[in-house]
Residue, then its C-alpha position, 0 to 999 in steps of 0.5 A: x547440534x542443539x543450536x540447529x536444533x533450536x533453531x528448528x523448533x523455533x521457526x516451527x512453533x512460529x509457523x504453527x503459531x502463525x497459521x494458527x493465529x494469522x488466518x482467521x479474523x479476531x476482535x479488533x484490538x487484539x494483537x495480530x487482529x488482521x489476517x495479513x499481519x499489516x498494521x499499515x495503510x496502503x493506496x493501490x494506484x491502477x492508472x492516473x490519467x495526467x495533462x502535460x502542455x495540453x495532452x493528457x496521457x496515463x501516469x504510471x506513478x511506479x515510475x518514480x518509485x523504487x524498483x520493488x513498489x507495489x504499495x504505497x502509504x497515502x504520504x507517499x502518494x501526496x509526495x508523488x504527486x507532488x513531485x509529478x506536477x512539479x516535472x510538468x503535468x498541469x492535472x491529475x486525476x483518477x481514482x485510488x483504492x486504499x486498503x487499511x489495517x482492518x481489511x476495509x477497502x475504501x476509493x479515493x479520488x485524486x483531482x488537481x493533483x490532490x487526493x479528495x478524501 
C-alpha cells in the first residue's frame, strides 16, 4: 500500500515541477532552460529536390530512416545524404530548417549533397 503510494506522489511532484518549470523561458544556463526540455539540435527536412540519370525528382529522405523518424541531427543528415548519392543520385538540393537547444530556428541549405552552413 505505501509503494503505490509513493509512487504516486512521486510522479505528481514531477508533473507539477514539470509544468511549473518547463513552460516558461529561463536564463540561459540554467538547468531545463529550454521550454521542451531539448538539449539537441534538430534539421526538419521538408523536401530535397534530387537528379538520377539525368531526372530530377523529390527525395523523402524518412525513407531510409527508421520507422518513427521525424527529427534528425545534422550528423545524421550528412549520413544520409551520403548514403543517397551513394544509391545514385548525381545532386541534392533543398533547404533545411534546424531547430537548436535554445528555441532559435536557423535554414540551412543543402547543394551537391552537402549541407552550406
Amino acid at each position: 500500500m505505501l509503494i503505490p503510494f509513493l509512487q504516486l506522489a512521486a510522479t505528481t511532484t514531477l508533473l507539477a515541477w514539470m509544468a511549473a518549470a518547463g513552460f516558461r523561458q529561463r536564463p540561459h544556463g540554467q538547468w531545463l532552460s529550454w521550454t521542451m526540455f531539448c538539449y539537441a539540435t534538430f534539421t526538419i527536412v521538408p523536401v530535397l529536390r534530387g537528379t538520377r540519370s539525368v531526372r530530377t525528382e523529390d527525395v523523402d529522405i524518412y525513407t531510409v530512416l527508421p520507422p518513427g523518424s521525424f527529427v534528425v541531427s545534422p550528423a545524421q543528415l550528412a549520413t544520409v545524404l551520403d548514403h543517397l548519392q551513394a544509391t545514385g543520385f548525381e545532386q541534392l538540393e533543398g533547404q533545411v530548417r534546424v531547430l537548436d537547444r535554445h528555441g532559435d530556428e536557423h535554414t540551412l541549405t543543402v547543394r551537391n549533397g552537402r549541407v552550406d552552413r
